[in-house]
C-alpha positions as CSV (number, residue, x, y, z in Angstrom):
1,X,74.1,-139.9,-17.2
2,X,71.2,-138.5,-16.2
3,X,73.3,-136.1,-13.9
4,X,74.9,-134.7,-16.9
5,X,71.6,-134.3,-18.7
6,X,69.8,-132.3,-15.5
7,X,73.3,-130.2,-15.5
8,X,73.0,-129.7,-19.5
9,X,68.7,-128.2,-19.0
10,X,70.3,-125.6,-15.8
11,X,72.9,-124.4,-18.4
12,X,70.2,-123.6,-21.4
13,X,68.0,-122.5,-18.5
14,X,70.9,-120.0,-17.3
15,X,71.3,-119.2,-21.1
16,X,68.0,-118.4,-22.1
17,X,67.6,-115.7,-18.9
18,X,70.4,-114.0,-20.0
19,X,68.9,-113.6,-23.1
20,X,65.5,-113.0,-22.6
21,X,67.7,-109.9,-20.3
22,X,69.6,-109.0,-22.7
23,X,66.8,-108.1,-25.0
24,X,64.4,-106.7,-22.3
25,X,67.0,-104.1,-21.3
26,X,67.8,-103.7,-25.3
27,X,63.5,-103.0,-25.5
28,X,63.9,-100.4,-22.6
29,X,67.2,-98.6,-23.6
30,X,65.3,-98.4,-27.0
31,X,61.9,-97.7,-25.9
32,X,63.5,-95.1,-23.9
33,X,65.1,-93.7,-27.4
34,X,62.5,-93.7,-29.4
35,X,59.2,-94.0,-27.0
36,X,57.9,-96.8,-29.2
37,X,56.0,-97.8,-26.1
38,X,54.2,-94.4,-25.8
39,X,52.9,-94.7,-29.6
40,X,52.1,-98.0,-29.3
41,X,49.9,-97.4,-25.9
42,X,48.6,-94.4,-28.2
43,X,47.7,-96.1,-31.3
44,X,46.0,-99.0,-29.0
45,X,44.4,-96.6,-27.6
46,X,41.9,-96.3,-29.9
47,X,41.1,-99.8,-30.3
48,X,40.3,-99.8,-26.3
49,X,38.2,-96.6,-25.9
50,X,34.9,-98.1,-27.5
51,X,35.5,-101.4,-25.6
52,X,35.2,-99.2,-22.1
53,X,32.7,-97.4,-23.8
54,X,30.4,-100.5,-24.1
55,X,31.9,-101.9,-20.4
56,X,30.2,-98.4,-19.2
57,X,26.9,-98.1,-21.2
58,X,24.6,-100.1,-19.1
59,X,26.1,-98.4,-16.1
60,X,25.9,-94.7,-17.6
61,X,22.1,-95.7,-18.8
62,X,21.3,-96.2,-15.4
63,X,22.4,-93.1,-14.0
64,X,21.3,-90.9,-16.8
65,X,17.7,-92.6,-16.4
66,X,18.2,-92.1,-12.2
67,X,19.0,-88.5,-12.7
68,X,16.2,-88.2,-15.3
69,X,13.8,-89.3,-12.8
70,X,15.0,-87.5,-10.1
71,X,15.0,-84.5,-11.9
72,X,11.5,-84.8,-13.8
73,X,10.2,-85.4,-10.1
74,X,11.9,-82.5,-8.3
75,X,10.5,-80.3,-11.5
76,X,7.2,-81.8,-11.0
77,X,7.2,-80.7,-7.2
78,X,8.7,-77.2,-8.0
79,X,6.3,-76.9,-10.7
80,X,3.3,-77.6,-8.1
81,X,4.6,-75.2,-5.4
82,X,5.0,-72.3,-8.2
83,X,1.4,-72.8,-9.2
84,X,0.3,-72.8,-5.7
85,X,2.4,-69.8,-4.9
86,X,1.1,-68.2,-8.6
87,X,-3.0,-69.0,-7.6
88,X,-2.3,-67.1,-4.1
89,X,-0.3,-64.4,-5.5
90,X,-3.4,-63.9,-8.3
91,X,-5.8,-63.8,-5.1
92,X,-4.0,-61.0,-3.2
93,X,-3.8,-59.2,-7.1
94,X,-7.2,-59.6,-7.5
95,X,-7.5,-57.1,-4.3
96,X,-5.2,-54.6,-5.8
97,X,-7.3,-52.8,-8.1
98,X,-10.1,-52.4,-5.1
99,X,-7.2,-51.1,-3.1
100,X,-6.4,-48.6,-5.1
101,X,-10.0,-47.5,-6.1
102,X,-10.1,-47.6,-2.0
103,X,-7.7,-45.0,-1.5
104,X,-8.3,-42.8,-3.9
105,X,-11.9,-42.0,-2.6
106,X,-10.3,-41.6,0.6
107,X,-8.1,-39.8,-0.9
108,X,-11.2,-37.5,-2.6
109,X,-12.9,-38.0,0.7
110,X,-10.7,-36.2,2.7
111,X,-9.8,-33.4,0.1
112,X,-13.2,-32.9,-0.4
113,X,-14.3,-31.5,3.7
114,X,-14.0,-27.6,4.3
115,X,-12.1,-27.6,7.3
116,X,-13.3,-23.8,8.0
117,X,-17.0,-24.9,7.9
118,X,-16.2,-28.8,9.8
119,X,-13.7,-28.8,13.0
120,X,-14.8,-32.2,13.0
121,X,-14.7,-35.0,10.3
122,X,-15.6,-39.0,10.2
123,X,-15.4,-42.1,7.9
124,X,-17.9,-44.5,7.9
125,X,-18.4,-47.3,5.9
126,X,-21.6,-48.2,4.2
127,X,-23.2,-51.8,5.2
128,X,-26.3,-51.9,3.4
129,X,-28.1,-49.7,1.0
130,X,-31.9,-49.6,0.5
131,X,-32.9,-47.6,-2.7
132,X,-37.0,-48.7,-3.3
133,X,-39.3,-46.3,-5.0
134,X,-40.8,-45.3,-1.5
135,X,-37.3,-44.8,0.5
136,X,-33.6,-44.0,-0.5
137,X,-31.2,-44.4,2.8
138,X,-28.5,-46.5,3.6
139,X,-27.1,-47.4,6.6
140,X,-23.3,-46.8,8.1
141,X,-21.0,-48.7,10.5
142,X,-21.1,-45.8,13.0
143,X,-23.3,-44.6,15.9
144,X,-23.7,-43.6,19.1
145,X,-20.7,-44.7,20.1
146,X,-19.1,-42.5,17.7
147,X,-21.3,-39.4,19.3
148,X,-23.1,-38.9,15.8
149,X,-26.7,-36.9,16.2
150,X,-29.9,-36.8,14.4
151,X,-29.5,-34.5,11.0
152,X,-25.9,-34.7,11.1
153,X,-24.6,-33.9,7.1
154,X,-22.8,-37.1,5.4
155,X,-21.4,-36.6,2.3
156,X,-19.0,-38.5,0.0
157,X,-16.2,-37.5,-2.4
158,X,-18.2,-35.8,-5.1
159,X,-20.9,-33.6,-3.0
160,X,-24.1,-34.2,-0.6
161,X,-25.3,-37.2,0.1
162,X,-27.7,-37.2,2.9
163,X,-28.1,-36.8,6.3
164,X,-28.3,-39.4,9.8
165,X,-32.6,-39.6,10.5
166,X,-31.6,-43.1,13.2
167,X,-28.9,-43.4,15.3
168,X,-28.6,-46.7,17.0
169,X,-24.9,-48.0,19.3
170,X,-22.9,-49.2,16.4
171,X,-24.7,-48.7,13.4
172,X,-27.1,-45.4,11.6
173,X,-29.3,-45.1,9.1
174,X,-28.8,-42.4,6.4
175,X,-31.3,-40.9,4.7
176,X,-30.1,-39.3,1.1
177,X,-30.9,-36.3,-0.8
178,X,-32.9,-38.0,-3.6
179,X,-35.3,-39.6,-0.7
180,X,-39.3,-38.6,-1.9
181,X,-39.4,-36.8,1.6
182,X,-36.2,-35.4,1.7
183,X,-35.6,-31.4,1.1
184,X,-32.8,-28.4,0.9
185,X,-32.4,-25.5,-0.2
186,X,-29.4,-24.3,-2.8
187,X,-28.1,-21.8,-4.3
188,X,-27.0,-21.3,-8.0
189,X,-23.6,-19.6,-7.7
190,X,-23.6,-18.0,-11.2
191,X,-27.1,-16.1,-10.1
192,X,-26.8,-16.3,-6.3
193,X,-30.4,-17.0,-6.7
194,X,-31.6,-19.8,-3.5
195,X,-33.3,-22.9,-5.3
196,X,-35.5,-25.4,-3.3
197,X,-34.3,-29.0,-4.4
198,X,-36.4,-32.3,-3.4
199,X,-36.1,-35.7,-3.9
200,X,-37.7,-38.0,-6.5
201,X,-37.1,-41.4,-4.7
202,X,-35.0,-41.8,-7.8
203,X,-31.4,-41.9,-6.8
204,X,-30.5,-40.8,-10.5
205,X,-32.4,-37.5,-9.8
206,X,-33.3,-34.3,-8.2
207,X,-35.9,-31.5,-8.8
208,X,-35.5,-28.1,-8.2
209,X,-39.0,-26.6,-7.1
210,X,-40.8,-23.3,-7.4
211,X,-38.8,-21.6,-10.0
212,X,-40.5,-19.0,-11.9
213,X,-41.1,-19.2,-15.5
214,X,-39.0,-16.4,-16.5
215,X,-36.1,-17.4,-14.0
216,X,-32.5,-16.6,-14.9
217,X,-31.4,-20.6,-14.7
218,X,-30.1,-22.7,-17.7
219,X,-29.2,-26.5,-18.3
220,X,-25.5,-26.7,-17.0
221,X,-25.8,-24.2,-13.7
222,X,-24.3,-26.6,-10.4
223,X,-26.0,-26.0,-7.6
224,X,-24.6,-26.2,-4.1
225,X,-25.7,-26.1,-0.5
226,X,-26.6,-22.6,0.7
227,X,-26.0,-23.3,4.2
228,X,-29.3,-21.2,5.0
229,X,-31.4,-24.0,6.2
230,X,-29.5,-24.6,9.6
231,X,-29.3,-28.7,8.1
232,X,-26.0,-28.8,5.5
233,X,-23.1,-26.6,5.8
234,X,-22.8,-24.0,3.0
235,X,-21.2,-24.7,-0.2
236,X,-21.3,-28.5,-0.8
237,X,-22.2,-30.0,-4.1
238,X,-25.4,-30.7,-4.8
239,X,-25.9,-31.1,-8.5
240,X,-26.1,-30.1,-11.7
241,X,-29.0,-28.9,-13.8
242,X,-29.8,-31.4,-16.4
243,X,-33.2,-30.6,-18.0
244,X,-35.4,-27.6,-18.1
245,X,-38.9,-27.7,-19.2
246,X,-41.4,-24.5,-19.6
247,X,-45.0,-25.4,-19.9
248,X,-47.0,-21.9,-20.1
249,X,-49.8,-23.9,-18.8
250,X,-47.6,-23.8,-15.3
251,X,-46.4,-21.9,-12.6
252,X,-43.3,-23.0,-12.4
253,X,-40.7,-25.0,-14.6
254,X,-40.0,-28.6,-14.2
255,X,-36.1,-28.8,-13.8
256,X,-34.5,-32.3,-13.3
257,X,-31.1,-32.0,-11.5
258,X,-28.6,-34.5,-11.5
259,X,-27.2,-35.6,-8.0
260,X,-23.2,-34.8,-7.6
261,X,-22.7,-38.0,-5.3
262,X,-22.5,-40.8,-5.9
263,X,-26.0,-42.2,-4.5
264,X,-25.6,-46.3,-5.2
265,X,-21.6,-46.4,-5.5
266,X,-20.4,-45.4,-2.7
267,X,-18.3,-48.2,-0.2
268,X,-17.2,-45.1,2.6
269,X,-18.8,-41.4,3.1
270,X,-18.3,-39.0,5.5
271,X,-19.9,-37.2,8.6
272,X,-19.7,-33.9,9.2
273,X,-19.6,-32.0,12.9
């Protein structure tokens, strides 16, 4: 009996197989038809997506905040070695404008020689200036060693400036035009009359000495070097007439003349041979 019942189970057993195969292949032969499956998969879709949405969040927060860091630092670094890089750029800037105010008076300096009157021409550079009341000189980075003499002419880019009075090895002390003791002699090219200029111990100023009352000279006239006085070659700026006063109770007039260099500015001059 219970044979025949374990027999009876196999058969439904057997049965049901063949039916569950039956419709599987009848699912895939329609499937296959229709592509039920694909719209299906398509429509679930978007029942799925936000669930692997939220399975992904607290993993996509944590990269986005990783990158986020990582970038704000490597920012924060760049943005340190680009202000660095800006503060040294701004300090060789800074030097451009001396630069080019450097090489223009060179520039003037060296357009500014005769080469008929100098086979012979040098830049110095100044080191320290004394202008007092009592003494106007300044001293240059060259000297003996550069075979400068006593009385050599120096000059810068706008006209005279003085001449060498000390001469040590590497340094020598110039003593300029508007010096209380210093003296040359011009001429006023628009007369071709010789002028004898002095200083005033004020670098702003010159006078011109021992001109007659009644003297062909008016504000405006330059003056330059008459080379005459065996100290400054010929036809070097001096300066320019200013300021003429006639007093009938003098000799002479008093004529201010303003210097052509430029007596406190200068940062190189230049000697002449």
């Amino acid at each position: 009996m219970n044979n025949d019942l374990h027999f009876k189970d196999n058969n439904i057993t057997i049965l049901k197989l063949l039916l569950y195969f039956l419709i599987s292949v009848s699912f895939l032969i329609v499937d296959k038809n229709l592509e039920f499956s694909n719209k299906v998969r398509i429509n679930m879709s978007y029942i799925i997506h936000p669930i692997y949405l939220a399975a992904s969040f607290p993993s996509n927060l944590f990269n986005s905040a990783k990158n986020y860091l990582n970038s704000k630092n490597s920012l924060i670094e760049e943005n340190k070695i680009l202000k660095n890089r800006v503060f040294i750029q701004s300090g060789i800037i800074q030097k451009i404008p001396a630069l080019k105010q450097q090489n223009k008076r060179l520039k003037k300096l060296l357009g500014s020689s005769n080469s008929q009157s100098s086979s012979k021409i040098l830049i110095a550079t100044l080191i320290k200036v004394d202008l007092s009341p009592f003494s106007n000189k300044v001293i240059i980075d060259k000297g003996k060693n550069d075979n400068l003499y006593l009385g050599q002419t120096v000059i810068d880019s706008e006209g005279i400036l003085g001449q060498i009075s000390e001469i040590n090895y590497d340094f020598s002390v110039v003593t300029l035009i508007s010096d209380a003791g210093h003296a040359l002699l011009g001429i006023n090219p628009r007369t071709s009359k010789r002028i004898f200029i002095s200083g005033t111990g004020d670098n702003r100023k010159l006078k011109a000495r021992y001109i007659s009352l009644n003297e062909d000279i008016l504000e405006g006239d330059i003056l330059i070097t008459s080379g005459l006085d065996n100290v400054f070659p010929e036809g070097h700026l001096i300066g320019e007439i200013s300021k003429i006063n006639r007093d009938d109770h003098n000799d002479f007039l008093d004529i201010t003349v303003i210097p052509s260099s430029s007596m406190s500015l200068n940062r190189e001059v230049m000697l002449l041979w």
